[in-house]
N, C-alpha and C positions, 0 to 999 in steps of 0.2 A: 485261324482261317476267318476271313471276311468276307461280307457278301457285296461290299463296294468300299470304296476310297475317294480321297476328294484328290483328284485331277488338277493342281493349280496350273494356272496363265504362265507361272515361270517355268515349271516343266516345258508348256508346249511350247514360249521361247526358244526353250534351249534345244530344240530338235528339230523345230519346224523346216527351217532350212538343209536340214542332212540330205543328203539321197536318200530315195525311196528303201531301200534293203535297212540302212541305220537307222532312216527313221523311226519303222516295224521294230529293229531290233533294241533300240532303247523305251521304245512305248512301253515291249512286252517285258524290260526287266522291270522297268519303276510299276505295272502294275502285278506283274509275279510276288515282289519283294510284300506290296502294300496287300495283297490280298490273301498270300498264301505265306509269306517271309522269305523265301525262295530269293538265295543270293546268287546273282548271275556267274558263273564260272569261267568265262573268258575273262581276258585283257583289254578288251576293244574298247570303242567309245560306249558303249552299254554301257559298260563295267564305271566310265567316267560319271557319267548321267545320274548313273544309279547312286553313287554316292553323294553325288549332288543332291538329288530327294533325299535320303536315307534319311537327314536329320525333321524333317518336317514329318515325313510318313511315320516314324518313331512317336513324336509328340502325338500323332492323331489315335495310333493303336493304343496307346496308353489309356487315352482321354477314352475313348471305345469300351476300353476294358473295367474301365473304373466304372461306367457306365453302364456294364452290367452286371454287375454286385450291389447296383443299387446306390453309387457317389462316392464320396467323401465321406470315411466313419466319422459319427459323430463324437464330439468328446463332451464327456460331462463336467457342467459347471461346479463348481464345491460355494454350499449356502454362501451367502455374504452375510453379514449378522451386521452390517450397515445400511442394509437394504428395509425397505418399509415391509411390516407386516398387517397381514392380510385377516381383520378380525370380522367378523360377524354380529348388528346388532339383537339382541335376544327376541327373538317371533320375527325375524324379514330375514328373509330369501336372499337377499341382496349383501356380498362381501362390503366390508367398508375398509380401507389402506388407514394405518396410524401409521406416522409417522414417529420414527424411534427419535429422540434427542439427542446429538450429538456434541458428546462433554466436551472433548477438545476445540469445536468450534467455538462453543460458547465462552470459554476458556479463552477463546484468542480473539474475540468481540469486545468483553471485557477487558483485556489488555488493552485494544486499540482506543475503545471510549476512553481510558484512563489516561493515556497518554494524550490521546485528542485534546481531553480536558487541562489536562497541566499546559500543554501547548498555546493553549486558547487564552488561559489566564497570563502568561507569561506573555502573549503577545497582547494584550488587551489595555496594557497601560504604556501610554503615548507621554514622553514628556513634553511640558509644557513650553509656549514661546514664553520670553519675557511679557509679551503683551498682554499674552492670556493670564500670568500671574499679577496684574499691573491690574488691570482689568477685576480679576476675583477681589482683590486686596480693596480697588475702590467700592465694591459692592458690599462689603462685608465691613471696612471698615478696620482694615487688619493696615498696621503701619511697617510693612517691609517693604526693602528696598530690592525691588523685583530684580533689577538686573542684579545685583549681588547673588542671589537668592538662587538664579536658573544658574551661572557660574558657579555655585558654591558646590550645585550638587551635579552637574554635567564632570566638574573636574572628579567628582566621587562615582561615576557612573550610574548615576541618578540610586546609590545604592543608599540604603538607612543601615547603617550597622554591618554586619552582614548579608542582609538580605535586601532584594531589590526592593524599589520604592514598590506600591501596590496603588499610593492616593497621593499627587500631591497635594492635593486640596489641603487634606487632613497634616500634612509638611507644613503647608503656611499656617494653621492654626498654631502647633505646637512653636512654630518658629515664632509666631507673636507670643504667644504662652510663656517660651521662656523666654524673653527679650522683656518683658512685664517684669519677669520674678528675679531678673537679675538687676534692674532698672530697681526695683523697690528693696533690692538688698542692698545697694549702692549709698540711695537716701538715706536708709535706716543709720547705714555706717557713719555714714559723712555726719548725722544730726547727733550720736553719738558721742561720736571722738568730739565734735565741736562743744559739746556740751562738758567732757568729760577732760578737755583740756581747759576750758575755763575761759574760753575765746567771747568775748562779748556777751558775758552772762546775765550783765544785767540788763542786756536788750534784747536779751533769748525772749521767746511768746513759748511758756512752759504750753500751753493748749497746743501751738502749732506746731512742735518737740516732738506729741502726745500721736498728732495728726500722721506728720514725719514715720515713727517709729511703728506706727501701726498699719503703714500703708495708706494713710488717707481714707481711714476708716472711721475716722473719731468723728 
């Protein structure tokens, strides 16, 4: 039992134009149903009407009745043990929140810097135009043949060995490096066998042999 009901605009729709007797008579079922639950017992249009509220007067008794028991039970939360706890510093009144550290993030921070950084290195080495090694080579003083040099290692995908280039700078050195030591194996040979064959011996300069064989160190 209720001591009123909400009335809506579509109810009074749906009646307003009846005759007077059906008007009365569906009024008093949708407010019977809504205030008391009183289902009307004829056939008539009442009987229509009233099923036609029935689902909205329904929702409102509900809402009504929840409404006096005090709402929606509450349900209780279970700790989270993720959640910041709540510590006190020693002599103040006042809570202070720490925050707990979470392994797993940090965990996956760490993964991403690590990757970030391989990423970074892998992308940080630009190979060179021929210009630019052309360009190094006359600064330094180094006698390669630049375009040879950016072809030799484009066809090798700028790889050393196994592994990607990291410096070609540090490529042009070693490539004059050993272009030096194969160059001064070459003379050593050649001053050798010319001597050791007996090829113009008596116009050999035994000092410049000496010079020869040692690399132009004598």
């Amino acid at each position: 039992m209720r001591d009123s009901i909400v009335f809506y605009r579509s109810f009074y729709e749906a009646v307003k134009d009846l005759p007077a007797d059906q008007f009365k008579a569906c009024v008093k079922a949708i407010m019977d149903y809504g205030l008391d639950g009183t289902v009307p017992e004829t056939c008539g249009i009442e009987k229509t009407v009233y099923l036609m509220a029935k689902p909205q007067i329904d929702v409102n008794n509900k809402r009504y009745l929840n409404g006096t028991k005090g709402g929606r039970p509450t349900t209780k939360k279970e700790p989270n043990n993720n959640q910041n706890k709540t510590e006190a510093y020693p002599g103040s009144n006042h809570p202070v929140t720490k925050a707990e550290p979470n392994v797993n993030d940090n965990d996956n921070v760490n993964d991403i810097k690590k990757k970030d950084t391989k990423v970074s290195k892998e992308k940080s080495f630009q190979p060179p135009s021929v210009e630019n090694v052309r360009e190094y080579c006359q600064e330094g003083g180094y006698r390669v043949d630049a375009e040879y040099f950016v072809d030799f290692y484009t066809a090798k995908d700028w790889m050393v060995g196994k592994n990607k280039m990291k410096d070609w700078k540090a490529a042009v050195r070693n490539w004059t490096r050993n272009n030096r030591e194969e160059g001064q194996a070459c003379r050593k040979a050649s001053a050798a066998d010319r001597y050791n064959q007996g090829i113009l011996k008596n116009e050999i300069d035994i000092e410049a042999l000496e010079r020869d064989l040692l690399g132009g160190m004598g």
